[in-house]
VEXDREN-2710 file (C-alpha; in Angstrom, 1 decimal):
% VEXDREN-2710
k/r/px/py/pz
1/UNK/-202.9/-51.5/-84.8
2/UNK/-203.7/-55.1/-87.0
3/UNK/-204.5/-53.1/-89.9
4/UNK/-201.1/-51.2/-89.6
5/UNK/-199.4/-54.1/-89.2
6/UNK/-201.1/-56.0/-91.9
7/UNK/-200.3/-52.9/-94.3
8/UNK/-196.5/-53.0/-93.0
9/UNK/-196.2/-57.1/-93.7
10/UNK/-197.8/-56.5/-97.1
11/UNK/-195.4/-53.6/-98.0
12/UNK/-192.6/-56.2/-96.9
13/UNK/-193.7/-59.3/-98.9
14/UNK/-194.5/-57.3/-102.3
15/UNK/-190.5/-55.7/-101.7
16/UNK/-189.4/-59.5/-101.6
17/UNK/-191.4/-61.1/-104.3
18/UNK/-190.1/-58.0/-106.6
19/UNK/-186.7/-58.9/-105.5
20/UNK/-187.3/-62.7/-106.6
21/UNK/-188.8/-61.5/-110.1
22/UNK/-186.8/-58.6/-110.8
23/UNK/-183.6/-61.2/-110.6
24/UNK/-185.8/-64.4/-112.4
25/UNK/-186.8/-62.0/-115.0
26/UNK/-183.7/-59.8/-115.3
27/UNK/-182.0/-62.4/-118.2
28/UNK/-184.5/-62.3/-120.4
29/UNK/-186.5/-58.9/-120.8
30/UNK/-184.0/-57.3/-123.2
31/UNK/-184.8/-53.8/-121.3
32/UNK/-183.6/-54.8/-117.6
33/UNK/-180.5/-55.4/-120.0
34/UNK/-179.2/-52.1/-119.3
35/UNK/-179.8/-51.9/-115.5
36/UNK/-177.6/-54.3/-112.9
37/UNK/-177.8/-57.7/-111.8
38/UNK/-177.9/-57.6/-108.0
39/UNK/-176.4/-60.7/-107.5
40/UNK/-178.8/-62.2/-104.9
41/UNK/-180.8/-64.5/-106.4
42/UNK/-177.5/-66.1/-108.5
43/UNK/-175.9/-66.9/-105.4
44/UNK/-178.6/-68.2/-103.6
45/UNK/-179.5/-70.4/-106.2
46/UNK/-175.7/-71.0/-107.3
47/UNK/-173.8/-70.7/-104.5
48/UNK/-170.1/-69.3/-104.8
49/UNK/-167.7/-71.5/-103.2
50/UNK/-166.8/-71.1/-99.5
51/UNK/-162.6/-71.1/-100.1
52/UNK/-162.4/-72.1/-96.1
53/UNK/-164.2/-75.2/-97.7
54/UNK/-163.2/-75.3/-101.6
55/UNK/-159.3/-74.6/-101.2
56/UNK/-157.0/-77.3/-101.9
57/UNK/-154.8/-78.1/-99.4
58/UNK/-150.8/-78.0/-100.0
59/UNK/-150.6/-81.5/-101.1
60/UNK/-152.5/-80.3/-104.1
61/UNK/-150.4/-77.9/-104.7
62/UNK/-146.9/-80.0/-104.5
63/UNK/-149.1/-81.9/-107.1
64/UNK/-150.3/-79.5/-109.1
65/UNK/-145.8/-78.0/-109.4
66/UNK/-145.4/-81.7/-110.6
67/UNK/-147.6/-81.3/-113.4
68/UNK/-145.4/-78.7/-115.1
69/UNK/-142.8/-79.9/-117.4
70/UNK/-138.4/-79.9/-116.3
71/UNK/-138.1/-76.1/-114.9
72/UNK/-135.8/-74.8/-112.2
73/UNK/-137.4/-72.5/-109.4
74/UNK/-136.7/-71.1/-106.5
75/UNK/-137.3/-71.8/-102.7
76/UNK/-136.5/-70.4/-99.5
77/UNK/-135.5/-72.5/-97.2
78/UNK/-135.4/-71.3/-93.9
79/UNK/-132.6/-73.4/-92.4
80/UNK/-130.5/-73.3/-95.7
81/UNK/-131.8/-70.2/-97.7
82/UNK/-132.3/-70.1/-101.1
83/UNK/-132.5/-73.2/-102.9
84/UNK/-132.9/-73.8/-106.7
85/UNK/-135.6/-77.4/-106.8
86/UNK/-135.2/-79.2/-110.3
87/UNK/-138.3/-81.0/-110.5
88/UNK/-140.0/-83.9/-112.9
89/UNK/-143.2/-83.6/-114.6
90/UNK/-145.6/-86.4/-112.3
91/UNK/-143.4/-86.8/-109.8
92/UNK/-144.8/-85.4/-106.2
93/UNK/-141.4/-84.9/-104.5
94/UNK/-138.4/-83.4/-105.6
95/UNK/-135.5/-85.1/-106.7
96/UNK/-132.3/-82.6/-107.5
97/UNK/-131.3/-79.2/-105.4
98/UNK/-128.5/-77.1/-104.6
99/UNK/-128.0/-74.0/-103.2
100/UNK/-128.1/-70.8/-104.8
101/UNK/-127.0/-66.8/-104.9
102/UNK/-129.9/-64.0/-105.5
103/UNK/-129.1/-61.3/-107.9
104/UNK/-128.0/-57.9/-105.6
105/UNK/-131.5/-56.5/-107.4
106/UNK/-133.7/-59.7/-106.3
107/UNK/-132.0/-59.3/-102.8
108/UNK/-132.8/-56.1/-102.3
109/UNK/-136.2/-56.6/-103.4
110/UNK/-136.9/-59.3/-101.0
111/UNK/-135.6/-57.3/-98.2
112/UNK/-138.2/-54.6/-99.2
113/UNK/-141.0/-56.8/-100.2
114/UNK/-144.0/-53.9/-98.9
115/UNK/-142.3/-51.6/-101.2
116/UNK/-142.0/-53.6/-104.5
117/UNK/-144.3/-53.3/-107.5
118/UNK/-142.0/-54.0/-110.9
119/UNK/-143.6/-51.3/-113.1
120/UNK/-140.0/-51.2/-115.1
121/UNK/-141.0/-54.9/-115.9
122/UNK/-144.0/-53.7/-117.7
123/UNK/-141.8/-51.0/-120.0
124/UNK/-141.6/-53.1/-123.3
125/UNK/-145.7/-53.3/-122.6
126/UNK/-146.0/-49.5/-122.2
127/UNK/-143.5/-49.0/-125.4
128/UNK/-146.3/-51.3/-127.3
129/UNK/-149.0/-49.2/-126.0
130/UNK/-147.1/-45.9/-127.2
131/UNK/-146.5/-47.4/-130.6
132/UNK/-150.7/-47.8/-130.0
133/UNK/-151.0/-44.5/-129.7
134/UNK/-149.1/-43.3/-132.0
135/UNK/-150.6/-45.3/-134.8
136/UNK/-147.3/-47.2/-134.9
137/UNK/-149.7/-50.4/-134.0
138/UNK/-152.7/-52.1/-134.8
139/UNK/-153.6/-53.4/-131.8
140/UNK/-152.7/-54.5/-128.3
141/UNK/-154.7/-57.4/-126.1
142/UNK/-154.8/-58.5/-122.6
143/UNK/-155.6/-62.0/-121.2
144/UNK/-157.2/-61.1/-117.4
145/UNK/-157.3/-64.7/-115.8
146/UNK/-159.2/-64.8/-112.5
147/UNK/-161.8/-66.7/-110.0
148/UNK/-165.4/-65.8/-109.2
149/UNK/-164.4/-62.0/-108.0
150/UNK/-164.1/-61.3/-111.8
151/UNK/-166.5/-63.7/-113.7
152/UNK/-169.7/-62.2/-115.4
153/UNK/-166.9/-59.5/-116.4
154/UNK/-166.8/-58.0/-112.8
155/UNK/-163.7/-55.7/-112.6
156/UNK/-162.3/-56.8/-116.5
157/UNK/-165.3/-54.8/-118.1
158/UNK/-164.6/-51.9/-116.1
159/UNK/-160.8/-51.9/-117.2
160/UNK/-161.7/-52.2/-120.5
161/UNK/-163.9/-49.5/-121.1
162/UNK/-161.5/-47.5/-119.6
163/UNK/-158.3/-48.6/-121.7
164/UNK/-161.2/-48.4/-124.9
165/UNK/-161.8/-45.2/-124.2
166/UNK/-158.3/-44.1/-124.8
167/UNK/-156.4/-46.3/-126.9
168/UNK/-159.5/-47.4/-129.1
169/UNK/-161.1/-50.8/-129.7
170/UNK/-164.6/-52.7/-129.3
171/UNK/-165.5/-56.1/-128.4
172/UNK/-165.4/-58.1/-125.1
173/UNK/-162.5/-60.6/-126.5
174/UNK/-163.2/-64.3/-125.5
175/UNK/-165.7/-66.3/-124.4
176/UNK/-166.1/-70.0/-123.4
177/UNK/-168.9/-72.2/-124.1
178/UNK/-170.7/-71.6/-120.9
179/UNK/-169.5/-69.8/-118.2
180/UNK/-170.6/-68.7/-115.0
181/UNK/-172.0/-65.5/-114.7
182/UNK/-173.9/-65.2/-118.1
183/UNK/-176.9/-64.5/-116.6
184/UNK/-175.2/-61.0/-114.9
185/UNK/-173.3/-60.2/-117.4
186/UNK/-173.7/-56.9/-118.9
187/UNK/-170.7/-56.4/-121.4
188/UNK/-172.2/-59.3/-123.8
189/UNK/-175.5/-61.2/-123.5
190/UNK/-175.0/-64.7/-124.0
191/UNK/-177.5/-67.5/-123.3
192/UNK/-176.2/-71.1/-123.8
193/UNK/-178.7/-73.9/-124.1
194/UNK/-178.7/-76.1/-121.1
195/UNK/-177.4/-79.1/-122.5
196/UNK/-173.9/-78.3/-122.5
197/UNK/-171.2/-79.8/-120.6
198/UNK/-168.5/-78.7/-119.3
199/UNK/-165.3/-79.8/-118.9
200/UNK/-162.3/-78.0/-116.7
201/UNK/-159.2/-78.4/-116.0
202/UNK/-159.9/-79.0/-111.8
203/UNK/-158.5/-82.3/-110.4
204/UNK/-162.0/-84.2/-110.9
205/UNK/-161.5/-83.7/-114.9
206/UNK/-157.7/-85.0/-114.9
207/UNK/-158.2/-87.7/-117.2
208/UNK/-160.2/-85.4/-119.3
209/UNK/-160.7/-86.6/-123.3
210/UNK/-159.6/-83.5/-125.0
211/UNK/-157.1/-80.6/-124.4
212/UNK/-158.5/-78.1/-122.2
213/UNK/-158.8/-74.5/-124.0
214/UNK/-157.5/-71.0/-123.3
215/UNK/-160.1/-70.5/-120.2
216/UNK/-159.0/-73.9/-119.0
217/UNK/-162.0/-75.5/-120.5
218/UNK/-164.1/-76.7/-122.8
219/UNK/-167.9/-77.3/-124.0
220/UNK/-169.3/-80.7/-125.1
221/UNK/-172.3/-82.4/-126.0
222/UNK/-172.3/-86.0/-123.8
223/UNK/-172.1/-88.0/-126.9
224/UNK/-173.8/-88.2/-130.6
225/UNK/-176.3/-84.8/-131.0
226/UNK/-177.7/-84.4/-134.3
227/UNK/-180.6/-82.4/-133.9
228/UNK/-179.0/-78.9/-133.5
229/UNK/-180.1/-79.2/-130.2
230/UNK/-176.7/-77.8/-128.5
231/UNK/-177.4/-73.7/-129.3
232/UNK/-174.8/-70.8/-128.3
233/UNK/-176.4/-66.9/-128.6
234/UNK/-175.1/-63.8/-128.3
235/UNK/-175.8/-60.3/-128.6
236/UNK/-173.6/-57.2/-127.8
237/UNK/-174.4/-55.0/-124.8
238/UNK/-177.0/-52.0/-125.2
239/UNK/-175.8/-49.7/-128.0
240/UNK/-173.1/-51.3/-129.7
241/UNK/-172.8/-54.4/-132.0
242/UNK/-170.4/-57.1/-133.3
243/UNK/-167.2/-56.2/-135.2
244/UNK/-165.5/-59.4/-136.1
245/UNK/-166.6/-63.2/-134.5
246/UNK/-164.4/-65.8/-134.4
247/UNK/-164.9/-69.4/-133.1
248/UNK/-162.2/-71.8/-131.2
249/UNK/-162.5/-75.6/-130.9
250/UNK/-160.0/-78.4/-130.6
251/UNK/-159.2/-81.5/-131.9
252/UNK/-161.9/-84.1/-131.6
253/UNK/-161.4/-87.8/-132.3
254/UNK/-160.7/-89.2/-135.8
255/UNK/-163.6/-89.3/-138.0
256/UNK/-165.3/-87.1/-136.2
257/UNK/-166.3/-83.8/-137.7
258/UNK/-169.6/-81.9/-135.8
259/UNK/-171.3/-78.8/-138.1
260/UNK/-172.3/-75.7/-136.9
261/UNK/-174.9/-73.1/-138.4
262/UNK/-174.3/-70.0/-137.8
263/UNK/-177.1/-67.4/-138.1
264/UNK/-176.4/-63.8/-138.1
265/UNK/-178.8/-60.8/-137.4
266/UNK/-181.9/-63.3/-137.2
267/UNK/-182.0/-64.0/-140.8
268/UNK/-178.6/-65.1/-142.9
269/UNK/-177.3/-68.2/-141.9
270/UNK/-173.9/-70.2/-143.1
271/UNK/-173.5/-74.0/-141.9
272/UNK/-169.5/-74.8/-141.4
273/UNK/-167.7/-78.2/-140.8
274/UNK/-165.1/-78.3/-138.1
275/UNK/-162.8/-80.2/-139.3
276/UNK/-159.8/-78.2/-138.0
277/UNK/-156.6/-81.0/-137.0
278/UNK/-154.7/-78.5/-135.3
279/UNK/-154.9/-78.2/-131.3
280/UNK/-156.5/-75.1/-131.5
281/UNK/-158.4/-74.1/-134.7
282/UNK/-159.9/-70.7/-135.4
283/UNK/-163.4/-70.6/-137.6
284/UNK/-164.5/-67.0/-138.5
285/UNK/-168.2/-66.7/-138.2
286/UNK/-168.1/-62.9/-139.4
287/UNK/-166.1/-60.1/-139.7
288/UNK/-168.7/-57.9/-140.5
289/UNK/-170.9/-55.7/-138.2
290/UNK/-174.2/-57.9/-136.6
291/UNK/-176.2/-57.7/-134.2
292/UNK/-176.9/-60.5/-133.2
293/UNK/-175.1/-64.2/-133.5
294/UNK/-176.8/-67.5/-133.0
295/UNK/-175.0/-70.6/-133.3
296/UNK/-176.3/-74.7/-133.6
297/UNK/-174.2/-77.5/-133.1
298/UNK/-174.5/-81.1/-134.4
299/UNK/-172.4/-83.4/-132.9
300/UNK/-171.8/-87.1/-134.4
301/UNK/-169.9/-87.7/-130.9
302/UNK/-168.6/-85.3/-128.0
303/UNK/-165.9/-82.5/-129.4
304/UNK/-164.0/-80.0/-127.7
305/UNK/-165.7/-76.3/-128.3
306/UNK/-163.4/-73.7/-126.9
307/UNK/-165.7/-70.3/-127.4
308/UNK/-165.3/-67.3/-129.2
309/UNK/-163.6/-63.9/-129.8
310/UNK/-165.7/-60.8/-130.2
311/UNK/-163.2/-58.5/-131.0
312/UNK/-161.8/-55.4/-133.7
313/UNK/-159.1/-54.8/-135.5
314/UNK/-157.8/-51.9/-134.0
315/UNK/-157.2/-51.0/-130.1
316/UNK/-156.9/-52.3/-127.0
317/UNK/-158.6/-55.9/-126.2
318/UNK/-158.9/-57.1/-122.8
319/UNK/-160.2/-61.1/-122.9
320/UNK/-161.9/-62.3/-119.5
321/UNK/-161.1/-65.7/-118.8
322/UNK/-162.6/-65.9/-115.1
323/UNK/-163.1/-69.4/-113.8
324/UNK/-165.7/-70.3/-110.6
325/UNK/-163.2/-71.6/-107.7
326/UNK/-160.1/-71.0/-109.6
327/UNK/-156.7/-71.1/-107.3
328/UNK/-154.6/-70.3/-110.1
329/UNK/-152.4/-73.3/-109.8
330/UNK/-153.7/-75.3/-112.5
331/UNK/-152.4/-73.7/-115.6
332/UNK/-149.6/-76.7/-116.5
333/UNK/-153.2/-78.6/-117.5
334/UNK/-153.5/-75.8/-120.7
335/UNK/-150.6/-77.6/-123.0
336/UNK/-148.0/-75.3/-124.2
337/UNK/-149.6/-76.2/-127.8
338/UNK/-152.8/-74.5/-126.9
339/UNK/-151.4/-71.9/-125.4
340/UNK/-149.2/-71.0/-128.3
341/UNK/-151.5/-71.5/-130.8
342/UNK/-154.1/-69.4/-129.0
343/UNK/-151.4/-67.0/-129.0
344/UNK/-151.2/-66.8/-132.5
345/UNK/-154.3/-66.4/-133.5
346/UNK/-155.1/-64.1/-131.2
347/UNK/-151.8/-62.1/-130.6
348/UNK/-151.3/-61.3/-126.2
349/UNK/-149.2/-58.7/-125.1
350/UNK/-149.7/-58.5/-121.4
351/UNK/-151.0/-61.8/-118.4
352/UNK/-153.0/-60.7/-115.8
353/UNK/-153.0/-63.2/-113.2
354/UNK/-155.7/-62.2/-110.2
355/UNK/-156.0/-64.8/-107.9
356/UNK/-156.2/-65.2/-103.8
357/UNK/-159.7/-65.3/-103.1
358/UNK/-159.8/-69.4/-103.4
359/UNK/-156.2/-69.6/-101.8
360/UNK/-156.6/-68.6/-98.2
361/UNK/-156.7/-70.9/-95.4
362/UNK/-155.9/-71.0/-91.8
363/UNK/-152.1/-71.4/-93.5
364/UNK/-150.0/-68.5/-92.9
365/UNK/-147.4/-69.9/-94.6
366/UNK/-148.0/-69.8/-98.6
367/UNK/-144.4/-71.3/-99.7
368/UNK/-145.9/-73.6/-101.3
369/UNK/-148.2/-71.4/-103.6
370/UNK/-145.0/-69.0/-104.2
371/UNK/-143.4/-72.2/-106.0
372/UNK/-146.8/-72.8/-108.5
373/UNK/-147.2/-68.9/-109.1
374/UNK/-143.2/-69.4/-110.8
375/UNK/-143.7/-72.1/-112.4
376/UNK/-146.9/-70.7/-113.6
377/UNK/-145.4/-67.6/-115.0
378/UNK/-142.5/-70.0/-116.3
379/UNK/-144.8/-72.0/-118.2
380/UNK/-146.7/-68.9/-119.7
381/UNK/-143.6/-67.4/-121.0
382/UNK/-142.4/-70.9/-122.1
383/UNK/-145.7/-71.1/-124.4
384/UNK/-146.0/-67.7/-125.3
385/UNK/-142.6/-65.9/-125.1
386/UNK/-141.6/-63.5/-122.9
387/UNK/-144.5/-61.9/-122.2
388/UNK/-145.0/-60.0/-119.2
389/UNK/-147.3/-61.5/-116.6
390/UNK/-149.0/-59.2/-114.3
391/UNK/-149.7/-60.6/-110.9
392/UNK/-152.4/-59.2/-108.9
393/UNK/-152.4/-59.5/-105.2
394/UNK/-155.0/-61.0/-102.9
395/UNK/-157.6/-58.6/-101.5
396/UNK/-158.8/-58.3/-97.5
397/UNK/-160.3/-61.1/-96.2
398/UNK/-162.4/-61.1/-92.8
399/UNK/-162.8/-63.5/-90.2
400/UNK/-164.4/-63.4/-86.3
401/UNK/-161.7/-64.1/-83.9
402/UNK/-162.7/-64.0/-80.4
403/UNK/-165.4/-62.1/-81.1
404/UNK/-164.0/-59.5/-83.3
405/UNK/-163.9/-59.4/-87.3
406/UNK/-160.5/-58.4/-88.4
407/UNK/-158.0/-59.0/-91.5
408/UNK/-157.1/-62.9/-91.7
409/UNK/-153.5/-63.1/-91.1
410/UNK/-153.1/-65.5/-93.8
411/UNK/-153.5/-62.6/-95.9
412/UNK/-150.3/-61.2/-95.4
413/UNK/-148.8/-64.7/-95.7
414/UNK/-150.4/-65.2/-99.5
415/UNK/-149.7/-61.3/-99.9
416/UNK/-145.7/-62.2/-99.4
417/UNK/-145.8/-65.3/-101.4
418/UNK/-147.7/-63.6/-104.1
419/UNK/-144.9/-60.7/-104.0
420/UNK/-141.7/-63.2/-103.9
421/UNK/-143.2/-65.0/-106.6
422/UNK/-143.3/-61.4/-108.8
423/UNK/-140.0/-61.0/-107.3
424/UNK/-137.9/-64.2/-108.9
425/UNK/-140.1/-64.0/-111.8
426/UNK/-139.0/-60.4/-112.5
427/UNK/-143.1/-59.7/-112.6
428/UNK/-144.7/-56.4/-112.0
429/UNK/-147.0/-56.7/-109.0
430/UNK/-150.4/-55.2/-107.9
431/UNK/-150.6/-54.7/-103.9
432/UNK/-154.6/-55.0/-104.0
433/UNK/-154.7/-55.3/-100.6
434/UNK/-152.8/-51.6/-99.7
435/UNK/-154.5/-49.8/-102.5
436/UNK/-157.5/-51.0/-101.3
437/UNK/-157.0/-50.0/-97.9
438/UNK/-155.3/-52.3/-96.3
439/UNK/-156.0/-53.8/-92.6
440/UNK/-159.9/-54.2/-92.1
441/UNK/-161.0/-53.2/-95.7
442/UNK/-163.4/-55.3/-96.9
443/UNK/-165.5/-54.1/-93.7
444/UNK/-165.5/-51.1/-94.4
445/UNK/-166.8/-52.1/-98.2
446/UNK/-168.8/-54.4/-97.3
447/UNK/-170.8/-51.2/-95.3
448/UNK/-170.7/-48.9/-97.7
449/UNK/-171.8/-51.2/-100.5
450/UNK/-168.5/-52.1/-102.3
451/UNK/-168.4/-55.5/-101.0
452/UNK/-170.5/-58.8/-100.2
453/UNK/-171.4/-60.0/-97.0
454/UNK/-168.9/-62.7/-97.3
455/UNK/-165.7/-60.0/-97.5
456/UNK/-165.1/-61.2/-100.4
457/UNK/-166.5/-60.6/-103.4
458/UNK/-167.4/-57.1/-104.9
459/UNK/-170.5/-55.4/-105.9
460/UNK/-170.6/-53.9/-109.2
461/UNK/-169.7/-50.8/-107.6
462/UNK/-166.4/-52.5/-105.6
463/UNK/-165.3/-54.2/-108.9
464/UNK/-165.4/-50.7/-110.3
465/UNK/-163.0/-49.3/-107.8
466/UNK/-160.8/-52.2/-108.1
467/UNK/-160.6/-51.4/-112.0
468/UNK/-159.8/-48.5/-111.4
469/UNK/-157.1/-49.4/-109.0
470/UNK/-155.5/-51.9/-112.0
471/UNK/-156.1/-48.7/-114.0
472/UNK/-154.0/-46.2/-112.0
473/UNK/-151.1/-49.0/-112.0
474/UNK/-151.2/-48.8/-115.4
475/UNK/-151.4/-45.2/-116.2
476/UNK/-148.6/-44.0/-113.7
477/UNK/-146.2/-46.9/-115.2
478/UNK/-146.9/-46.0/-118.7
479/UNK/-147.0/-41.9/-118.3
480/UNK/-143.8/-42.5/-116.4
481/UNK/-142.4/-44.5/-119.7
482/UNK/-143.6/-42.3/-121.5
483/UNK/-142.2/-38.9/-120.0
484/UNK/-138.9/-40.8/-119.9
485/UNK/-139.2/-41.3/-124.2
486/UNK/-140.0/-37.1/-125.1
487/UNK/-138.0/-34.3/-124.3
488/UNK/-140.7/-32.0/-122.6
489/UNK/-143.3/-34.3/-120.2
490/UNK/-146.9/-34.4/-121.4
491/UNK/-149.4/-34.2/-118.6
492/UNK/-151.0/-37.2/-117.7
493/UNK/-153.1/-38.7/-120.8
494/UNK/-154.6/-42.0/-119.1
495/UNK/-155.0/-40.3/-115.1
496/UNK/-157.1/-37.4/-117.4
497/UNK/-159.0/-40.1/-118.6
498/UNK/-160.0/-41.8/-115.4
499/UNK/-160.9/-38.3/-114.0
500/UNK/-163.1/-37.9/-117.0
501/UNK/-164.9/-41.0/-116.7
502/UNK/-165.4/-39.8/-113.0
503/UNK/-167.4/-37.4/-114.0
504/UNK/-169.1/-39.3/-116.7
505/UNK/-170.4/-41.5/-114.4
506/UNK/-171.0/-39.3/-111.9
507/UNK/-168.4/-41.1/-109.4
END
């Protein structure tokens, strides 16, 4: 009986310490490359956020509206119905309103919240990815903004291998300095030195030095660094390499101008001054196929480093531009400057906004966050032109209560705010949490592997399903545009796909 015992407690230890080195070792043998990250070890060493802790409360949110620029917006009211606010950029309370009359199409999509998802909102989209198709167009590109349920590319690299596969394109899109997730991510390996710092656009950074960049960040040495001791390297996923690299920085101080070497495939290297004065300012590090890139900084004093684009010519791009405790209500602290110069260079034709996770309280009532998702969209479209923005709705969250775990009713509180927001935006809207499921979901995940213990973030296999899920939105909106544009209806080109990559993968 000892020995069995012993034999059973040895069996049990080796299991754990393989655990430990399969997930210390997993970044840096270039063969464990291709299998999965299990997450485990990165969160017990680097925690993700508890939101019941993390979440600003609504006072940081009536701040966070002030920070926009003059915009109107709506709010309900509910002793006076709707009201249209005129508010003033740094100013906490509200100064002007007067009451207002809802379109007859706006009405009637309040009154039917659970049924609205404004696809026809996305029809000048699906027209672009038609014109895609039909070699009409070069290329279209999606920014996919999120918190930690999509960093290391978790759900984005899922959607875009399957858009890839259809409309054509490589490349992973943008990257900042040094993001979470990097040492998971499978889509790109990228391995900052650790000397960075980062700078982002939460409350603590306010009075930040230099303009935050398109991921609502940016890297920095912490003063004068001459010795190319501040290193970026990348290298694309198993199978595939580089098309084009671009690199994104800011405006640093006058008289400052930092150099970067660039080395490319291990052997030929170019050094560049960055001595861009525009907000944003694009370098191109190659536009030929590599390998491999490795980058070296000096800096004569700290300097804004956005990241780079990995990206083609041709096809569909999807950019990931997760942020670690991200509430979405932040974006007024990206200038309409950067954005629109970001939107230049790189050309946007869709915003996906997926946030939630990082917003749920106790609250029920998410007014407040209904007002910041408007102005948000608002301040997109004010940078960027009328783009569509894409909102995707929260997913389940869990809690005990009185002994039983059940779906938080603040979920259906964000989940209206979230869909009156798409609603006086004229946004189309993803209902995550019904095409998930619905009621009790992320239980049910959580068993069957989909889903953390914490009901809220995904396994690799979750994320997948939730790609698919963005997937299927797409693909009915744009088959239904697109049966609409010919005389005799095609069957469906992207649902085909996503049943192919079914059996691809063996799903």
């Amino acid at each position: 009986m000892p020995y069995q015992f012993l034999k059973a407690f040895a069996v049990c230890l080796f299991a754990m310490l393989l655990i430990f080195a399969y997930e210390a070792l997993h970044p840096h043998i270039p063969l464990l490359g291709q299998f999965e990250s299990s997450h485990f070890w990165t969160g017990y060493k680097d925690p993700l956020p508890d939101s019941t802790l993390s979440v600003p409360d609504s006072s940081e949110f009536v701040e966070a509206l002030a920070e926009f620029e003059f915009d109107t917006i709506i709010v309900e009211n509910d002793s006076s119905g709707p009201t249209r606010m005129i508010y003033k950029k740094g100013d906490t309370s509200f100064f002007k309103s007067e009451p207002i009359a809802l379109s007859r199409e706006d009405s009637l999509a309040l009154a039917e919240l659970d049924k609205y998802t404004g696809i026809h909102h996305l029809n000048d989209f699906f027209n672009k990815m038609q014109e895609l198709r039909q070699g009409k167009r070069k290329r279209v590109r999606i920014a996919y903004f999120g918190d930690s349920t999509t960093e290391g590319d978790m759900i984005v690299s899922d959607l875009r291998n399957l858009l890839q596969g259809i409309f054509g394109g490589r490349g992973v899109g943008f990257v900042s300095v040094a993001p979470h997730g990097t040492n998971f991510r499978r889509s790109i390996r990228h391995k900052p030195s650790d000397n960075w710092t980062t700078v982002n656009y939460f409350r603590k950074n306010q009075n930040a030095e230099f303009s935050f960049g398109l991921s609502g960040d940016y890297g920095s040495s912490a003063g004068a660094s001459m010795n190319r001791a501040h290193k970026l390297s990348f290298k694309p996923a198993s199978g595939s390499s580089f098309d084009k690299v671009y690199l994104f920085h800011g405006r640093g101080n006058e008289g400052i101008i930092p150099n970067v070497l660039a080395v490319l495939n291990g052997a030929d290297s170019v050094s560049y001054d960055l001595n861009g004065q525009q907000a944003v300012n694009k370098l191109i590090i190659s536009e030929q196929k590599s390998n491999s890139v490795d980058l070296a900084f000096n800096f004569p004093a700290a300097f804004p480093i956005f990241g780079l684009s990995f990206e083609s010519d041709n096809g569909l791009l999807v950019d990931n531009l997760a942020k670690r405790s991200d509430s979405g209500s932040h974006f007024s602290r990206i200038s309409k400057e950067v954005l629109s110069q970001f939107h230049e260079y790189l050309g946007f034709d869709l915003i996906i906004l997926h946030f939630g996770a990082n917003v749920l309280t106790s609250n029920t009532n998410y007014s407040f966050y209904e007002n910041v998702m408007i102005a948000t969209v608002r301040h997109f479209q004010q940078a960027m032109g009328d783009i569509p923005v894409l909102l995707v709705g929260t997913s389940d969250r869990v809690i005990k209560a009185e002994g039983t775990e059940k779906t938080s009713p603040a979920v259906y509180g964000l989940l209206k705010a979230q869909k009156r927001a798409a609603v006086k935006t004229h946004s189309p809207f993803i209902d995550l949490f019904k095409l998930m499921g619905g009621e009790g979901t992320m239980l049910k995940w959580a068993k069957s592997g989909k889903a953390a213990p914490d009901y809220v973030h995904f396994s690799a296999k979750g994320a997948n399903e939730v790609a698919k899920i963005v997937f299927e939105y797409l693909a009915d909106g744009y088959e239904a545009y697109a049966n609409e544009k010919i005389k005799t209806p095609k069957p469906g080109l992207m649902t085909d796909a996503l049943q192919e990559h079914k059996v691809k993968t063996g799903q």
